[in-house]
C-alpha positions in Angstrom: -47.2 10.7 -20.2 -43.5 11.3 -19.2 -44.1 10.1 -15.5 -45.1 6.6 -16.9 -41.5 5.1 -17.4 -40.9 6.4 -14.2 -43.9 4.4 -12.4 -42.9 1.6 -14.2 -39.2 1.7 -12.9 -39.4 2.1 -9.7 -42.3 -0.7 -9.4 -39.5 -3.1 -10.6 -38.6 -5.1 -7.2 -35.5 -3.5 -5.8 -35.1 -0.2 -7.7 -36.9 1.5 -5.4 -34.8 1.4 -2.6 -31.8 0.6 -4.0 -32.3 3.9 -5.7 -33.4 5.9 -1.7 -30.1 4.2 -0.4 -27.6 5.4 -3.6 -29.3 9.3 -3.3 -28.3 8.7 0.8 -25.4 7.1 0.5 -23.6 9.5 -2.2 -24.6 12.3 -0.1 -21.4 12.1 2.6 -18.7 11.3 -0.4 -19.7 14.6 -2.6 -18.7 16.5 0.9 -15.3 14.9 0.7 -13.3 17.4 -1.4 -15.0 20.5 0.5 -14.3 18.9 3.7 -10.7 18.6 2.8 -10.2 21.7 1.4 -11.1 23.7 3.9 -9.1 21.7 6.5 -6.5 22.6 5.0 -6.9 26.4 4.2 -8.7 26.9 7.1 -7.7 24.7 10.1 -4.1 23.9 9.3 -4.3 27.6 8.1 -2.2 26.2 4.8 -2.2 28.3 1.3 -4.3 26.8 -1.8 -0.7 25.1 -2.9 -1.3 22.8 -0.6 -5.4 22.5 -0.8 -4.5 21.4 -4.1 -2.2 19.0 -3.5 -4.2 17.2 -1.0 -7.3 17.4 -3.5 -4.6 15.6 -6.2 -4.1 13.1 -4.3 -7.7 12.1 -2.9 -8.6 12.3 -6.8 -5.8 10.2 -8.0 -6.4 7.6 -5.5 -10.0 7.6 -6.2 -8.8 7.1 -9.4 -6.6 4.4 -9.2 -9.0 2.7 -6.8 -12.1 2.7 -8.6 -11.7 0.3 -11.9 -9.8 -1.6 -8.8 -12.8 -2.0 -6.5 -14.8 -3.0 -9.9 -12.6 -5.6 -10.6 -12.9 -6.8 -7.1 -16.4 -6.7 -6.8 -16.4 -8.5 -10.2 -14.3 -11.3 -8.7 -15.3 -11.9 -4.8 -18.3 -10.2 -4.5 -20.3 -6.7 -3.1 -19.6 -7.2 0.1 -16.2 -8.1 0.9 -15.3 -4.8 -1.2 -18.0 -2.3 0.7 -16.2 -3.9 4.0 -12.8 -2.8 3.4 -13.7 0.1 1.8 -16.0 1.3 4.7 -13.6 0.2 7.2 -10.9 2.2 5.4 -13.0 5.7 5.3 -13.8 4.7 9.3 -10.4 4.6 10.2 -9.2 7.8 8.1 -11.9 10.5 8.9 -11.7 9.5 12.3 -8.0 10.5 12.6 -7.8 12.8 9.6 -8.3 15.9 11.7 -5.7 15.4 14.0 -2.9 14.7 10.9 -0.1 17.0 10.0 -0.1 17.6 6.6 2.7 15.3 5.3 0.8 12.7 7.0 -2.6 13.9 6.0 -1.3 14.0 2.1 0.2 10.5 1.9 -3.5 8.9 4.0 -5.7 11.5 1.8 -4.2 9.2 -1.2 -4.6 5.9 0.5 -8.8 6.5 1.6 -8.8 7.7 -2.0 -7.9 4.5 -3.4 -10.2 2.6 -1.1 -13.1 5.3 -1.2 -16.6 3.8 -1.0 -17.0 2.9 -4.5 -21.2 3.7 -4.2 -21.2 6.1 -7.4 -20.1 2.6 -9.5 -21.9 -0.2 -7.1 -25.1 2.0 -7.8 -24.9 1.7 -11.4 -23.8 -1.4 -11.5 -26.4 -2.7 -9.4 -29.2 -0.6 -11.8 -27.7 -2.4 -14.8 -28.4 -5.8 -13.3 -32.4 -5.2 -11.7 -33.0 -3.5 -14.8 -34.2 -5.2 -18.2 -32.2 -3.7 -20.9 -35.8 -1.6 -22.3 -35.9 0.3 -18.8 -32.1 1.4 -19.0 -32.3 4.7 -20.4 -34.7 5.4 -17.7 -33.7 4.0 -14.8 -29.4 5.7 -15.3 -31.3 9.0 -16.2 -33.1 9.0 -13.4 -30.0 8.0 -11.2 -28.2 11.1 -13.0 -31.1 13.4 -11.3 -30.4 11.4 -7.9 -26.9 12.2 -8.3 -27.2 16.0 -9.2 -29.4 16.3 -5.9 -26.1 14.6 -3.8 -23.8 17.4 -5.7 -26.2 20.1 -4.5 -26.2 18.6 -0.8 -22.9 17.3 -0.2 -20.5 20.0 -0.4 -22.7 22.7 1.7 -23.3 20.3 4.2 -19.3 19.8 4.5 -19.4 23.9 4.4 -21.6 23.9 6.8 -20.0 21.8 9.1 -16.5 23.0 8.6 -17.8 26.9 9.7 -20.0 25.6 12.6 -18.9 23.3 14.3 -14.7 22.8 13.0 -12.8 19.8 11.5 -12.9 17.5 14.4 -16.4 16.9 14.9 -17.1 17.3 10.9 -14.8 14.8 10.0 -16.3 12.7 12.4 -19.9 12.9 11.4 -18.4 12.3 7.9 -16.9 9.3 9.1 -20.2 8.1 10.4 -22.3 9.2 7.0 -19.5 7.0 5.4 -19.9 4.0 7.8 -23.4 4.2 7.4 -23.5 4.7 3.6 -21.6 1.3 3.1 -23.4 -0.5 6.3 -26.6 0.4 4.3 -25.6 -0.9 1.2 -24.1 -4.2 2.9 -27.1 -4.8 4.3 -29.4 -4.2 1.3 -26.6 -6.5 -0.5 -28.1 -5.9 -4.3 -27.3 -8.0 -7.3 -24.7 -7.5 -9.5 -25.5 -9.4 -11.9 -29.4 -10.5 -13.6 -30.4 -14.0 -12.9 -29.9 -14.9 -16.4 -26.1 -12.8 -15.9 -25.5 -15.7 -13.3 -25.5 -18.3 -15.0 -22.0 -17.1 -16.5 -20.9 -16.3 -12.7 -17.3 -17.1 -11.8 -16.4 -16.9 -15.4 -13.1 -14.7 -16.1 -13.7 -12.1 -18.7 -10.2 -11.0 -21.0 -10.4 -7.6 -20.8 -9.4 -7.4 -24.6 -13.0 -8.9 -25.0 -14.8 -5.6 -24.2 -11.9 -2.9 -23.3 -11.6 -2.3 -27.0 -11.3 1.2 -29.0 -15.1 2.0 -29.2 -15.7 1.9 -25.3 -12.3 3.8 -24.6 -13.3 6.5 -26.7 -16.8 6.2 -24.7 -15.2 6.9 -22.0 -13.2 9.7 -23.5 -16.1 11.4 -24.0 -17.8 10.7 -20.7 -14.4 12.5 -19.8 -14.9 15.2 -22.4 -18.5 16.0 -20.9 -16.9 16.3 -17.0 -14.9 19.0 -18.8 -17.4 20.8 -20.3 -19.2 20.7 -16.7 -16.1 22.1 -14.5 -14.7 24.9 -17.1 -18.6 26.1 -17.1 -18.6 26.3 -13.7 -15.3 28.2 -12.9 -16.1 30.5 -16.1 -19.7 30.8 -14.5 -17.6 31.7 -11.0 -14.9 33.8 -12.7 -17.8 36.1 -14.5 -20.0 36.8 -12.0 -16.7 37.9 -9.8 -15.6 40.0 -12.4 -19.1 41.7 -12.5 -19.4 42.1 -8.5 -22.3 39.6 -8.3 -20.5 36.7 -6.4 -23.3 36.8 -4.1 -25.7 35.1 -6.4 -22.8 32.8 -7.2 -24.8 29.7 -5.0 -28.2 30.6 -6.9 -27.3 30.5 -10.5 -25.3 27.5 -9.9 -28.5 25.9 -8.0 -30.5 26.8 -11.3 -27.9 25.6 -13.8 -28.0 22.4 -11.8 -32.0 22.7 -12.1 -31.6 22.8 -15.9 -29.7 19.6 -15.9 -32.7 17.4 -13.6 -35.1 19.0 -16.0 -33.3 17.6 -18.5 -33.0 14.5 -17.1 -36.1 14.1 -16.2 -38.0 14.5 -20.0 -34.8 12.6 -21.3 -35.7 9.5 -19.2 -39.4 9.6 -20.2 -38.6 9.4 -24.2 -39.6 6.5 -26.2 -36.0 6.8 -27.2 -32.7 7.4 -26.5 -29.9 9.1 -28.5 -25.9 8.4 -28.8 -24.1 9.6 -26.4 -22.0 11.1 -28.9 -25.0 13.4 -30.2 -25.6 14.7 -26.4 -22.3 15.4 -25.4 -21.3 17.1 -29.0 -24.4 19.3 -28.3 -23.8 19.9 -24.8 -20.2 21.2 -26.2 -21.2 23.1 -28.9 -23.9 25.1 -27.2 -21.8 26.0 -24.5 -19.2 27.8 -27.1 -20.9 31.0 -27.6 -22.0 31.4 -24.3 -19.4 33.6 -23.0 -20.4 36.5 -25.5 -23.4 36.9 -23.7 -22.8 40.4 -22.0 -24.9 42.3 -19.2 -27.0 40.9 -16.1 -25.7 37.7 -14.8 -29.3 35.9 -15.3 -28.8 36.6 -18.7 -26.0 34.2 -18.6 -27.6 31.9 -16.5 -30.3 32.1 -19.0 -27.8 31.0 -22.2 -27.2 27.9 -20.5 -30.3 26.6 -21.0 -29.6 24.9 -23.8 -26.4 23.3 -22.4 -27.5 23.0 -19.1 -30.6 20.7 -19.9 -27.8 18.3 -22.0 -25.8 17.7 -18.5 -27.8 14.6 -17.0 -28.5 12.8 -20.4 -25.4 13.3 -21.2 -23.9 11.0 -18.6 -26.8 9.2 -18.2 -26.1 8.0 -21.6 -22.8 7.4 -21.4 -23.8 4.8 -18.6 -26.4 3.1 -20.8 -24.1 2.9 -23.7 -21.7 0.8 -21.4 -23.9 -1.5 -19.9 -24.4 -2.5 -23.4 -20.8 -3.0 -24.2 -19.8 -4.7 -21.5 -20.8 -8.0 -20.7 -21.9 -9.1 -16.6 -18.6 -10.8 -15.9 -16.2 -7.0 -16.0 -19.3 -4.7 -15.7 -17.7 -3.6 -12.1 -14.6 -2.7 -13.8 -16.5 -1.3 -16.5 -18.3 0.7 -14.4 -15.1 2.1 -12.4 -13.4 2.8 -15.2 -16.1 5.1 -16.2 -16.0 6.5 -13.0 -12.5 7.2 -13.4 -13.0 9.2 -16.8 -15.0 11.4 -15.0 -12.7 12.3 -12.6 -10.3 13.0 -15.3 -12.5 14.8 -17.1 -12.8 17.3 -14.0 -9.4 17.2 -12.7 -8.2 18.2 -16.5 -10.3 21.2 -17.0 -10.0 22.7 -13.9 -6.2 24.4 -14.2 -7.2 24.7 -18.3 -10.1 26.3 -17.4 -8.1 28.4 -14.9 -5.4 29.6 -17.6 -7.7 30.5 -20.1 -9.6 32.7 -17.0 -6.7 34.3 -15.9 -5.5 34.8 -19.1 -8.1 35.8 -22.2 -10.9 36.1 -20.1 -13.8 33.8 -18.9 -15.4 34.3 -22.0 -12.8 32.5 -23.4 -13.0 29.4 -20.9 -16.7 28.8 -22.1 -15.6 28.8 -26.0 -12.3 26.8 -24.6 -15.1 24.0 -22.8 -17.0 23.5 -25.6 -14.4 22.8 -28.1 -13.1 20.3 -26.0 -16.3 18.7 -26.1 -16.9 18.7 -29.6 -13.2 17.5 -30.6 -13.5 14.8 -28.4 -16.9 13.7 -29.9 -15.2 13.8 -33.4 -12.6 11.6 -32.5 -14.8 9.0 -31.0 -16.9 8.8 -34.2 -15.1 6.5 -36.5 -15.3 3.9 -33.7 -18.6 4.1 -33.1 -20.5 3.0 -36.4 -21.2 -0.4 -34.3 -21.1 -1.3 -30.9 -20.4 -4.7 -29.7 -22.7 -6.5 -27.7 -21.9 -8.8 -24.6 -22.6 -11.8 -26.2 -20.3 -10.8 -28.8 -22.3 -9.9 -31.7 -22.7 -6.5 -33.1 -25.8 -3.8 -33.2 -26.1 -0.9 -34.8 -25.7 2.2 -33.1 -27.2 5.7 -34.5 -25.1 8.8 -34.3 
């Protein structure tokens, strides 16, 4: 049965709450953008110029910071990371509200680059309580978790930003925050196996494991970000155009419904696939998506096929990384990764916003796709074999 792998996961000491605490604790950092955002348009009564440079620099710190934190926790440890970190988020969303924006912008770009780095501990934590057999479930099963944050975070920010005003949001953000990285000092989980600690302390050279195969892995981690954030503003953009922005919230809860569906049977296989296979799917399918015509459930309906690609996609990527990557840089590893995905999403968003404004949304879904399937292309030639921590080299099927 699919549930099996799953009952056999989370009976693994650890996973199960370490799993609880990651769902809770990347709840208040999904509401981070929307909390910003709407500071700025709305409180500081600013133009979308400015929303967007604020959101440019939060991203780019995050960014910067995140391969940064990995390589930190890498070297000293979990905790001395998750108490800077935590201290740095206290300190800026406690004050954040009472900022002008010059101030606000450069400090938006400092608590980036010490954000919480939970999305990458969380990983990197699975990676080491998990045997290398119960991967492919455990990180798809995290993707779900993570799809369930996306879906809280931001309309709890909205929420908070209509009710009740920036002060007091920001403040109960800055306590999620506090209490997301208190948690996970507290539960303290290992970064590494206790057969990964034996090589503890050693230094890893990054050209060891940074090599062509995982940058192009991360490429297309990137490449599958893309895909998700043009789909979304073309999803947005159509259902505007047609007058339905009212059931804006619900096809996007559905679409994101198709992806922990996905996730779900992809996690309970006997066996995984290449990344490179889900991602150049996800992009092809979504290509012809924009001629569908009529109805917007119709639409919502043609991403099926896509949709249900979103959380093995990633999930995947994830996998394929803790392969590559031996114990000693997996933080960095995992940051890096991280990073691409915030690339990924940062790039498509004013491409996907040309191609809107400009041939159409129809366009923007053909535009997605392509990306994806170019990107996949490109990786190929590096990925006949992947290289294993230990050095040696595996096969890997395309």
């Amino acid at each position: 049965m699919a549930i099996e792998p799953y009952r056999r996961l989370l009976a693994l000491p650890g996973v199960r709450t370490l799993l609880l605490v990651g769902l809770l604790a990347r709840v208040p950092s999904t509401a981070v953008n929307m909390t910003l955002t709407l500071h700025v348009a709305e409180t500081l009564d600013l133009g979308f110029t400015q929303v967007g440079l604020i959101v440019l620099a939060a991203t780019v710190g995050t960014a910067v910071g995140s391969p940064l934190s990995g390589r930190f926790v890498d070297r000293y440890g979990l905790r001395p990371v998750l108490l800077a970190t935590t201290a740095a988020q206290a300190v800026f969303w406690a004050t954040a509200w009472a900022m002008p924006f010059p101030v606000l912008l450069v400090c938006s770009a400092a608590a980036g680059l010490l954000a919480l780095p939970v999305f990458s501990v969380i990983r990197q934590c699975l990676a080491a309580l998990l045997p290398v057999e119960q991967r492919r479930t455990g990180f798809s099963l995290d993707s779900m978790l993570v799809e369930v944050s996306y879906m809280t975070g931001p309309a709890l920010g909205v929420a908070g930003m209509t009710t009740l005003g920036s002060a007091w949001t920001m403040g109960f953000l800055a306590a999620g925050l506090v209490g997301s990285g208190s948690a996970l000092i507290l539960l303290n989980p290992p970064t590494r196996s206790a057969e990964e600690m034996e090589t503890a302390g050693e230094k890893v050279p990054r050209r060891q494991w940074l090599t062509p195969g995982l940058v192009t892995l991360l490429g297309t981690a990137a490449a599958a970000t893309f895909v998700l954030t043009a789909t979304e503003l073309s999803l947005v953009a159509v259902m505007k155009n047609a007058g339905d922005t009212a059931w804006t919230g619900l096809a996007i809860g559905i679409w994101c419904v198709y992806s922990l569906i996905g996730g779900f049977v992809y996690g309970g296989l006997p066996r995984g696939l290449s990344p490179l296979v889900l991602i150049g799917a996800m992009g092809l399918l979504t290509i012809p998506v924009g001629l569908i015509d009529g109805d917007w459930w119709w639409l919502v309906l043609a991403l099926v096929p896509a949709g249900v690609l979103c959380a093995p996609g990633l999930s995947s990527t994830v996998e394929a990384l803790s392969r590559r990557v031996p114990a000693g840089a997996r933080g960095e590893a995992m940051g890096l990764h991280g990073t691409a995905l915030l690339i990924g999403g940062a790039a498509s968003a004013p491409i996907a916003g040309a191609v809107i404004d400009g041939p159409g949304p129809g366009w923007a879904f053909a535009v997605a796709g392509l990306v994806g399937v170019v990107m996949v292309l490109i990786a190929l030639p590096f990925w006949r074999r992947a290289a294993s921590p230990v050095g040696k080299s595996e096969p890997v099927a395309v």
